[in-house]
C-alpha positions in Angstrom: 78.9 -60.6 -32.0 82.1 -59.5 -30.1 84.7 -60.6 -32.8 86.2 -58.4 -35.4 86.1 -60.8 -38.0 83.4 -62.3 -39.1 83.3 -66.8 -38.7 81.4 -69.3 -40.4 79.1 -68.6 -37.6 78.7 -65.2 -37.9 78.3 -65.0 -41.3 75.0 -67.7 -41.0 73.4 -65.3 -38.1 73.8 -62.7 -40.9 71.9 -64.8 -43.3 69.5 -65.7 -40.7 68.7 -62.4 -40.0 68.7 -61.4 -43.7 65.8 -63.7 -44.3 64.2 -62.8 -41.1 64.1 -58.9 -42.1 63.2 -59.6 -46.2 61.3 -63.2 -46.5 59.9 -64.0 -42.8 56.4 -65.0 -42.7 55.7 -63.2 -39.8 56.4 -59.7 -38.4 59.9 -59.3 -36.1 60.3 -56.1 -34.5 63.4 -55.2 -32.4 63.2 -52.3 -30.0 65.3 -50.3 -27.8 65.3 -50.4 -23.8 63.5 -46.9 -24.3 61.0 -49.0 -27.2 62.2 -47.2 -29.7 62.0 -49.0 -32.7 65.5 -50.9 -33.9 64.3 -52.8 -36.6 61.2 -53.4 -38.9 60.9 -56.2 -40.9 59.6 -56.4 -45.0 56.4 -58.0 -42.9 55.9 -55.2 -40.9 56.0 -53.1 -44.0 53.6 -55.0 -46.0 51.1 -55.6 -43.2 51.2 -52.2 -41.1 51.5 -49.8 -44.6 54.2 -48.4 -42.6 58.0 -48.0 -43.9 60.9 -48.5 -41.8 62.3 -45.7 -42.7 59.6 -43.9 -41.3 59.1 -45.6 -38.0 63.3 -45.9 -37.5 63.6 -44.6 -33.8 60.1 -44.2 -32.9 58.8 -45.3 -29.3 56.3 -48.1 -30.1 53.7 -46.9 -27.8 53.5 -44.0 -29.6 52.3 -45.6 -32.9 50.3 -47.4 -31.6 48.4 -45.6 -28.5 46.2 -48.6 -27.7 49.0 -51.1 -26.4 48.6 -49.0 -23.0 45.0 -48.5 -23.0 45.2 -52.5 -23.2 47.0 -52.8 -20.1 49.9 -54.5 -22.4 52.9 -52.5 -21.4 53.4 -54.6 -19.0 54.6 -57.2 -20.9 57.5 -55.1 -22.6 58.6 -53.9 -19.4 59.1 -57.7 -18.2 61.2 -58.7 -21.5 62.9 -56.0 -20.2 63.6 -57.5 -16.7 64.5 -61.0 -18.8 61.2 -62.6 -19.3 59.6 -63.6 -22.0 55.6 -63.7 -22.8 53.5 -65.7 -25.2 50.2 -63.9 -26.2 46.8 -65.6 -27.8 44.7 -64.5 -30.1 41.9 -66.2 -27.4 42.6 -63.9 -24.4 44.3 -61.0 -26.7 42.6 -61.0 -30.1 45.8 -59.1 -31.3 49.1 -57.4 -30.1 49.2 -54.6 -32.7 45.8 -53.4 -34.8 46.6 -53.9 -37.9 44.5 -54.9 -40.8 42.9 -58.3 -41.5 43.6 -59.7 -44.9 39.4 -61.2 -44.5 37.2 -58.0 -45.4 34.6 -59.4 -43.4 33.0 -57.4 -40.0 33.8 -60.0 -37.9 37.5 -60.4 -38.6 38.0 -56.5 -39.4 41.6 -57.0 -37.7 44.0 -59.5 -37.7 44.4 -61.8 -35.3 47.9 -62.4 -34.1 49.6 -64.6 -31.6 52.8 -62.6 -30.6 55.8 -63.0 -28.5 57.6 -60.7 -26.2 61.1 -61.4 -25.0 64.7 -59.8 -24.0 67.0 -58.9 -26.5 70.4 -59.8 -25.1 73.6 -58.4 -25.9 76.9 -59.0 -24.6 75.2 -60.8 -21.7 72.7 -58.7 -20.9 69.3 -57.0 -21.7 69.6 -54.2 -24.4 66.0 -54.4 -25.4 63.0 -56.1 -26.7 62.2 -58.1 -29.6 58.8 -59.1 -30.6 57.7 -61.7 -32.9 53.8 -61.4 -34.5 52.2 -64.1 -36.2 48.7 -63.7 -38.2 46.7 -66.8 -37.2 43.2 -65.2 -38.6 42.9 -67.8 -40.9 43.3 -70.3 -38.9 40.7 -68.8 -36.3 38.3 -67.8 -39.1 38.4 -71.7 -40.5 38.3 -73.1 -36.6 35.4 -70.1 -36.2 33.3 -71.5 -39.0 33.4 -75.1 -38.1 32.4 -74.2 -34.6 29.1 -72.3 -36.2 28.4 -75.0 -38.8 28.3 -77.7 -36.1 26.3 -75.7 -33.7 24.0 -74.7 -36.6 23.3 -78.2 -37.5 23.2 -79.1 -34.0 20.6 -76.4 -33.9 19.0 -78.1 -36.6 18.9 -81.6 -34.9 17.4 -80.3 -32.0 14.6 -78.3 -33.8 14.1 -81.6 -35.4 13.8 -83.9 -32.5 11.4 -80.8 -30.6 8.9 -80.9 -33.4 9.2 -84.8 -33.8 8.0 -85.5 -30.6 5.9 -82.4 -29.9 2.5 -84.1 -30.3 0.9 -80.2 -30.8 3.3 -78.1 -32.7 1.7 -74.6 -32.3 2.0 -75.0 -28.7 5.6 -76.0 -28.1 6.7 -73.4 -31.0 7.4 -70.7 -28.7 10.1 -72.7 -26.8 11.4 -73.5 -30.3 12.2 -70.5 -31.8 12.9 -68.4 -28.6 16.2 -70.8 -28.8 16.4 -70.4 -32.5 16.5 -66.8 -32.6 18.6 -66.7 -29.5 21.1 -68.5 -31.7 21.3 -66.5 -34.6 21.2 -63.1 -32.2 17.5 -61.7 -33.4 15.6 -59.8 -31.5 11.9 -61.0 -32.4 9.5 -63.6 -33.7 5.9 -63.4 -35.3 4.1 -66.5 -36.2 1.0 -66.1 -38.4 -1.0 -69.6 -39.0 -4.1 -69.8 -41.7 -7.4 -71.3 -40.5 -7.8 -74.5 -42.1 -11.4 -73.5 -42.5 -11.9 -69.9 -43.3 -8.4 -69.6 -44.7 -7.7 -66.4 -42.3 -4.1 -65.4 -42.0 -4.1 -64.5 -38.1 -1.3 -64.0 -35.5 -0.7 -66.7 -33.4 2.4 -66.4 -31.6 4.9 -63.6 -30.8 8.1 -63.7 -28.9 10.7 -60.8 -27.9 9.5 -57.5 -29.3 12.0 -55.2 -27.3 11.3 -52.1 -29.3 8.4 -49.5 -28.5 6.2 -49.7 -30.9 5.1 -53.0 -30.8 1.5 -52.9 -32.3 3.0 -51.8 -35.5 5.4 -54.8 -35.7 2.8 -57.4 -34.8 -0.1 -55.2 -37.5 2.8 -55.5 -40.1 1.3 -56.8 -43.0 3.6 -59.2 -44.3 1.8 -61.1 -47.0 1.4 -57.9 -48.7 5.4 -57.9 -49.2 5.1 -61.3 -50.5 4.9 -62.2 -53.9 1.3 -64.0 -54.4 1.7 -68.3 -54.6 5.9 -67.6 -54.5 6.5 -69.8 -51.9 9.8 -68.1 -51.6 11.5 -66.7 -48.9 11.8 -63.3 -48.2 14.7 -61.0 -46.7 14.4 -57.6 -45.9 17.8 -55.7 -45.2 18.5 -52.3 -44.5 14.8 -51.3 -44.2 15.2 -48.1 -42.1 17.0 -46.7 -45.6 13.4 -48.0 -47.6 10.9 -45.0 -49.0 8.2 -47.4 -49.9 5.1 -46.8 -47.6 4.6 -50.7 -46.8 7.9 -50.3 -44.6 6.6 -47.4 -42.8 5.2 -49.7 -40.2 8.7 -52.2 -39.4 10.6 -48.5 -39.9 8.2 -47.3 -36.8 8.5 -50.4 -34.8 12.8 -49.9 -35.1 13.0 -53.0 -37.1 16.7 -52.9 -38.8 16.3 -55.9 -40.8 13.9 -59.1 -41.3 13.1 -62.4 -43.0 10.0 -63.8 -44.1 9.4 -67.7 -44.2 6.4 -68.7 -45.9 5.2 -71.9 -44.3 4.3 -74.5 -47.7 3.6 -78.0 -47.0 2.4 -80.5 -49.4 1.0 -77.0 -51.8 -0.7 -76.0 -48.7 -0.3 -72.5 -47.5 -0.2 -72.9 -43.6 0.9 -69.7 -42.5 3.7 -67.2 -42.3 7.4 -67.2 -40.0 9.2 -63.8 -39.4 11.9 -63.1 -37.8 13.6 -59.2 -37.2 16.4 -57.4 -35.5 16.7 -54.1 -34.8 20.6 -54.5 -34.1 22.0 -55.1 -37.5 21.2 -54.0 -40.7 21.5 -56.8 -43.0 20.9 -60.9 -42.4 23.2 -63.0 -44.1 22.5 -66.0 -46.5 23.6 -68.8 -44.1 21.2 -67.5 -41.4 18.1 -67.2 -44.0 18.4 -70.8 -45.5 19.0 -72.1 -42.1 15.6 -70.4 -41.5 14.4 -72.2 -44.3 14.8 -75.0 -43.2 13.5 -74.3 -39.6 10.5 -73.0 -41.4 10.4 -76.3 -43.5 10.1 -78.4 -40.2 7.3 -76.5 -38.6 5.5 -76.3 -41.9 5.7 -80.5 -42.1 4.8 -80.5 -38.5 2.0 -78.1 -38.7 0.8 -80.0 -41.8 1.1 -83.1 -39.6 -1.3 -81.8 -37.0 -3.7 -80.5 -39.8 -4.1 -83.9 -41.6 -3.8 -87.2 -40.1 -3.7 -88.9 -43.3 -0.1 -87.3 -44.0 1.0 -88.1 -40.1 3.2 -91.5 -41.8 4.6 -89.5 -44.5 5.4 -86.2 -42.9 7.1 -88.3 -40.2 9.0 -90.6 -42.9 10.8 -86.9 -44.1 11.3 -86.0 -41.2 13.2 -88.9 -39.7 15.3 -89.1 -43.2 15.9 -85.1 -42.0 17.2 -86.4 -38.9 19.4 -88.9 -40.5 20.7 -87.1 -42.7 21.8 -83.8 -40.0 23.0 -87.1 -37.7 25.5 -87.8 -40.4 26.5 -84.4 -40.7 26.7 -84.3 -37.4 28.9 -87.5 -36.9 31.1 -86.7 -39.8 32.2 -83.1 -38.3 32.4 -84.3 -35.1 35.1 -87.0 -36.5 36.9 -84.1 -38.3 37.4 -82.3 -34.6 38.6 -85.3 -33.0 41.3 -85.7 -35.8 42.1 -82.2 -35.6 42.4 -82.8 -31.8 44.7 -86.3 -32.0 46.3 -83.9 -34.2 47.2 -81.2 -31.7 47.6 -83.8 -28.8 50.4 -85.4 -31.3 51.8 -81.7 -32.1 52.2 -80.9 -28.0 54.3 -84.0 -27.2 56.4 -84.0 -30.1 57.4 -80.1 -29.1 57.6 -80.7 -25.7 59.6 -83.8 -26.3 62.0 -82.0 -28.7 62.6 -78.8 -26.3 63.9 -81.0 -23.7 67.2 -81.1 -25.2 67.7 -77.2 -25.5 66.5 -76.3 -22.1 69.0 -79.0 -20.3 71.4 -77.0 -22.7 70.6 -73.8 -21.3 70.6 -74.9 -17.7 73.9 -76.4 -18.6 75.5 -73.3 -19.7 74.4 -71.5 -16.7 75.5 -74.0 -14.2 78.9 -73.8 -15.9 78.8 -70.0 -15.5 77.4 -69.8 -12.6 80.2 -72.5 -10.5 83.4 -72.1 -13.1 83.1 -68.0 -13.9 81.5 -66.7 -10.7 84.6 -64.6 -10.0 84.8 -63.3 -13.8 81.1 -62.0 -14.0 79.8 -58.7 -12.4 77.2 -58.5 -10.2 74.9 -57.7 -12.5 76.0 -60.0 -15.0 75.5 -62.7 -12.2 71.9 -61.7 -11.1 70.6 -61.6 -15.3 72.2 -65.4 -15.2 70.5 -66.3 -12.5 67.1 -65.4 -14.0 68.5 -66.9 -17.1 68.2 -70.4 -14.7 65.5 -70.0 -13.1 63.8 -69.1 -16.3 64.9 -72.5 -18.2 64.3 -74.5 -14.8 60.6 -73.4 -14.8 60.6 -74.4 -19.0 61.6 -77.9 -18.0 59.1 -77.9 -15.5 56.3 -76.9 -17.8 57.9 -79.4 -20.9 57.8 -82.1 -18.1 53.8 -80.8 -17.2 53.1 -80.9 -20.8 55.2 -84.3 -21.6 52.7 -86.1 -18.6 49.8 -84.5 -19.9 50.3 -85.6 -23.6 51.0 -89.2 -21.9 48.0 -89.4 -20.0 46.0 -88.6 -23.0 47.9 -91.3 -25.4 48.6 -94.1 -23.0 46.6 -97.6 -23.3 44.4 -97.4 -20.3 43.2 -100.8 -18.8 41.3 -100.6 -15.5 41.4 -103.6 -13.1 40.8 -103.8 -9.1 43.1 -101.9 -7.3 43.5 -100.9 -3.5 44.7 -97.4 -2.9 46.7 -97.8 0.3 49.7 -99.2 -1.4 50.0 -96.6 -3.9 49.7 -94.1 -1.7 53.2 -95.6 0.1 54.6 -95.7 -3.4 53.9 -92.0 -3.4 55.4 -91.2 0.5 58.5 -93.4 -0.9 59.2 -90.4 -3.1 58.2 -87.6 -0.7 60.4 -86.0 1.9 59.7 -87.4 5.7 57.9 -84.3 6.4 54.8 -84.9 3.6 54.6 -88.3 5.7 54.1 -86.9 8.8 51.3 -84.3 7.6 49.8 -87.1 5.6 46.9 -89.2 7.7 45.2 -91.8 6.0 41.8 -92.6 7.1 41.5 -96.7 6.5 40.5 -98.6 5.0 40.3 -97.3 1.8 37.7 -99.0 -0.5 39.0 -100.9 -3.8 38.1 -99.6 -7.1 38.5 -100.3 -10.9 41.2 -97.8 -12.3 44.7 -97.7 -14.3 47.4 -97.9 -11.0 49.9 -95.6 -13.3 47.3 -93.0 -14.0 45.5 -93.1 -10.3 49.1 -93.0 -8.9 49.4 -89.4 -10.7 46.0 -88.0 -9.8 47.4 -88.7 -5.9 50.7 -87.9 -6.5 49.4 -84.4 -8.0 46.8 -83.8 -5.0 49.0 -84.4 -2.2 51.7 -82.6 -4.0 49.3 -79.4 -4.0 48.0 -79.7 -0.5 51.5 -79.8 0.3 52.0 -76.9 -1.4 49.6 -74.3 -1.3 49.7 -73.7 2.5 50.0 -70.4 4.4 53.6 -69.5 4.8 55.2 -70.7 8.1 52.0 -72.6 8.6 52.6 -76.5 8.7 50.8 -78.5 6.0 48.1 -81.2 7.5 46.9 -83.9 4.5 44.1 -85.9 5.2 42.9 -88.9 2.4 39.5 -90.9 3.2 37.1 -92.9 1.3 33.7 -93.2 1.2 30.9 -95.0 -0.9 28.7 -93.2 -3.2 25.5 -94.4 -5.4 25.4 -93.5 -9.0 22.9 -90.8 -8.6 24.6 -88.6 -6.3 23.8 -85.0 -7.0 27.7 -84.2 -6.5 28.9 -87.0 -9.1 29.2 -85.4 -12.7 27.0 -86.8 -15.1 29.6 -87.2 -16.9 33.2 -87.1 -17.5 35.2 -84.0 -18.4 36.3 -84.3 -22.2 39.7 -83.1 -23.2 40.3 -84.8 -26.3 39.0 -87.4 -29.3 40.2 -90.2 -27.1 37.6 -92.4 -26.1 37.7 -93.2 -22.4 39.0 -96.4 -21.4 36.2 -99.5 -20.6 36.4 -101.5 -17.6 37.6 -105.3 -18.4 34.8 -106.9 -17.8 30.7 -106.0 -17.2 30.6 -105.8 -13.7 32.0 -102.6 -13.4 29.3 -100.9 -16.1 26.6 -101.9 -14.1 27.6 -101.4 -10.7 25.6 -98.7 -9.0 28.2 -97.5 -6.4 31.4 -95.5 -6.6 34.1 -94.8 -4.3 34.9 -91.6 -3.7 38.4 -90.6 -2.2 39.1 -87.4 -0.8 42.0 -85.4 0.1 41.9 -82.8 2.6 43.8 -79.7 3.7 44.2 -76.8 5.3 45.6 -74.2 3.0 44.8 -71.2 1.5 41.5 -72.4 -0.2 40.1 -71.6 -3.6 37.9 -68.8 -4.8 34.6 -70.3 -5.8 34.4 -68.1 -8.8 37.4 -70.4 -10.2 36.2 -73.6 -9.4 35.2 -74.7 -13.0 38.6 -73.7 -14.5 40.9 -75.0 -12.3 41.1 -78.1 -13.9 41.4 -76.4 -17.3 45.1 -76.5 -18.7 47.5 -73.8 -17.9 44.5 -72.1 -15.4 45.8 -71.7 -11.9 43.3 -70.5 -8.5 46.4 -68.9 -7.1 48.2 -66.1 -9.1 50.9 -65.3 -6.0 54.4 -65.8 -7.1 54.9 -67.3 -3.9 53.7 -70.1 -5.4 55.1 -71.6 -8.5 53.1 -73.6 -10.7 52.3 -74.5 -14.5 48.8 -74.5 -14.1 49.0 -78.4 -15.4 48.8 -80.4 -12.1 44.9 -80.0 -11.9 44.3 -80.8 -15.6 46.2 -83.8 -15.9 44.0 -85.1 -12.5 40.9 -84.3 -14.8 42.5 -85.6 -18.0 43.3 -89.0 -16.2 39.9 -89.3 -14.5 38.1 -88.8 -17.6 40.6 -91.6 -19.3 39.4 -93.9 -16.4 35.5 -92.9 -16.9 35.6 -91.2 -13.7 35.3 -87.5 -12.4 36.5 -85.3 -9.9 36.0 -82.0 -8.1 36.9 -79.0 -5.1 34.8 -77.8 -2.4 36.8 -75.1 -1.3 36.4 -71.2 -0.2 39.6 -68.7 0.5 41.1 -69.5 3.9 39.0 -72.7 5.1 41.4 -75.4 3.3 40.5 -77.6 0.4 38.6 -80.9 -0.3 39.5 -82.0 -3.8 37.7 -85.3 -4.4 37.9 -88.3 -7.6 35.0 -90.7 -8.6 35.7 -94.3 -9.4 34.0 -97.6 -9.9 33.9 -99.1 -6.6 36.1 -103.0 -7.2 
């Protein structure tokens, strides 16, 4: 950039950024250090109906107003201090509000993962530039898998409820409170016909928030129905309806509802509906899921009715429950390929960024020890951020590199005794973590992987070394004690993190053993809110946000990861000054 003529090199960053500003697949902005606007790429235009001719010199946060309101300011002004952020479409939704290409409600704007990082010239900071993606594809596809299997979980479960429910009208309360807390309605009515008399009569209700609700439960349905239809009836947007019949669901606040009618073997055994007053329409996936809901009861009701249809109403029923099992199994086998997937995605990245971030570090040390004298001050303190920066990148590569092999490794469990592996740790450590380090013995055997239980220690003692008040010697206590299977503190079972299956014990002994061992390790440090307990063993979540101490947020998840490889579990008892007792769960040998 500082030559006068232009190199072989030169004239490729030209192309580059040619094909960055015309054929990119994602937005690149470039702004100033005051956020005016640099450059705007075709992207930009397309996506944001906005020319750069018209947005040339413009502060950012001036188009768009929000990116303040959203407390995301913040990240420009630390690009600007040389660091660089990576926002999700998970914690985020989007960086800038503009369009979706989906013209559905729920994905009304694009969801973008976008990063924020220094612009350097000559050296130093001149500004910002910011990278957008659109991943609401992606989220819409990953969004519709996660409803499809919960709906046909939904489905199981209504199954398996009415299978065993030896009197159906009294356990469908439970039922369909769950089923219309699933699809978000706000009300139930079920209406059941006397075997005898053929009366249509209410016979359960369930919800019926709004103020009027005589006039919902009175609501003559069966008069909206068409006579021996069978079929199912939706009723959207009914506070918009003139006809009189609606007068009474209009009064009651009633926005939208379905009607199932109940039809088993050509008997009419009653009616289902369902209503929201939130929403005005109900969508076709959520009215044949109904149907189907509606099918169950029917078969079940039937089943109660007539004994001589028990064998084949249960015969359906179980080929129902076959059937949604498949479905079941099938998309659960999708997610744990898509999973592999991403596991196999992570550690080939992370592998592959090793080599530019030792090249980075390289340049700087070179800088730093052979050009001190011929840098400025300032020049010196942006190259020393430039190093710390790519030192904490290797760290987090090198997080992400152990986590990926902990979750890919064969993992063979045999008999094991923990007291030589925690020397094999100590080997490694400074004196100073062996003199805080007491070790209450003995230390009970158990069956685990030695490379895997040698990282869940190695991580603990590592972090009770760690996280201590400043000028406040670390003290590290480890013991052991035995545990039966039923202990209210065990999980019941093991945290899942990937399609992996957990690793099996080489021989049967260990699968029917009734005792555990589990090992603590103590300290005295800082402690751990309890509000942060459950995701501290998440990736990338950390319990301390002080940058007094450093941290990937991966030591804790790669101790769950491995325990759940080695069918065990683990866990904190810890509160904000009073230390921490982080403990693991393993077959006692």
């Amino acid at each position: 950039m500082g030559t006068a003529h232009q190199t072989p090199e030169s004239q490729g960053e030209g192309a580059l950024l040619s094909w960055i500003q015309q054929f990119a697949p994602y937005g690149v902005i470039t702004l100033d250090r005051s956020f005016g606007i640099k450059s705007w790429n075709h992207w930009m235009e397309i996506h944001s109906s906005k020319r750069f001719q018209d947005v040339r010199g413009k502060d950012l946060f001036d188009l768009f107003r929000d990116l303040r309101q959203r407390r995301l300011a913040s990240y420009f002004e630390r690009a600007l201090e040389g660091e660089a952020s990576v926002l999700s479409s998970s914690l985020h939704q989007y960086l800038l509000p503009l369009p979706s290409p989906f013209p559905e409600p729920d994905f009304a704007l694009m969801l973008q993962t976008a990063r924020i990082a220094p612009l350097f010239s000559g050296g130093s900071v001149c500004g910002v530039v910011v990278v957008i993606e659109d991943v609401t594809q992606r989220e819409r596809q990953a969004e519709e898998l996660r409803r499809q299997h919960r709906r046909d979980e939904i489905l199981s479960w209504a199954l398996a409820h009415l299978l065993k429910a030896e009197q159906p009208r009294k356990s469908v309360r439970q039922l369909f409170f769950k089923v219309a807390e699933h699809l978000d309605f706000d009300s139930f009515l079920l209406y059941l016909r006397d075997v005898e008399t053929g009366i249509l009569s209410l016979f359960a209700t369930g919800g019926l928030p709004t103020p009027s609700t005589q006039d919902f439960s009175n609501c003559r349905f069966s008069s909206l129905l068409v006579p021996q239809s069978h079929t199912i009836l939706v009723l959207n947007s009914v506070q918009q309806r003139r006809e009189p019949e609606y007068s009474a669901l209009k009064h009651a606040g009633v926005s939208a509802a379905v009607v199932i009618p109940l039809v088993a073997n050509e008997r009419d055994l009653g009616l289902l509906c369902f209503a929201t007053s939130s929403r005005s329409s109900i969508s076709p996936g959520e009215s044949d899921l109904l149907t189907t809901i509606g099918q169950y009861l029917a078969t079940a009701l039937d089943r109660e009715n007539t004994s001589l249809q028990l064998y084949k109403a249960k015969e359906e029923l179980s080929d129902h429950a076959r059937l949604l099992e498949k479905r079941v199994q099938e998309r659960t086998a999708q997610l744990r390929e898509s999973v592999a997937e991403l596991e196999t995605f992570t550690y080939t990245l992370a592998h592959d960024l090793k080599a530019p971030i030792r090249g980075i570090t390289g340049y700087c040390d070179i800088l730093l020890h052979e050009f001190h004298d011929d840098l400025s001050p300032r020049s010196l303190l942006i190259l020393n951020k430039v190093a710390r920066t790519s030192e904490r990148m290797d760290v987090l590569v090198k997080d992400l590199l152990a986590f990926s092999k902990v979750s890919q490794q064969s993992v063979v469990l045999t008999r094991l005794e923990i007291e030589p592996i925690i020397e094999d740790i100590l080997a490694l450590r400074a004196p100073e973590v062996r003199q805080a380090l007491t070790v209450v013995k003995p230390l009970h055997r158990v069956f685990a992987h030695k490379e895997l239980l040698q990282q869940v220690l190695s991580n603990l003692i590592d972090n009770a070394w760690k996280f201590v008040n400043p000028k406040t010697s670390p003290k590290i206590t480890i013991r052991s004690e035995i545990v039966v299977h039923s202990s209210p503190t065990m999980r019941s079972r093991p945290l899942v993190f990937s399609a992996n299956d957990m690793a099996e014990p080489d021989n049967n002994a260990v699968a029917a053993a009734s005792q555990h061992v589990r090992l603590w390790v103590i300290d005295e440090g800082i402690g751990i809110p309890h509000e942060v307990h459950h995701k501290i063993f998440r990736i990338f979540e950390r319990g301390v946000t002080s940058l007094a101490y450093e941290g990937t947020g991966m030591g804790l998840a790669i101790v769950a990861r491995a325990m759940q490889r080695m069918a065990g579990s683990c866990g904190v008892e810890s509160a904000p000054g009073t230390g921490s007792r982080f403990w693991i769960m393993l077959p006692v040998a």
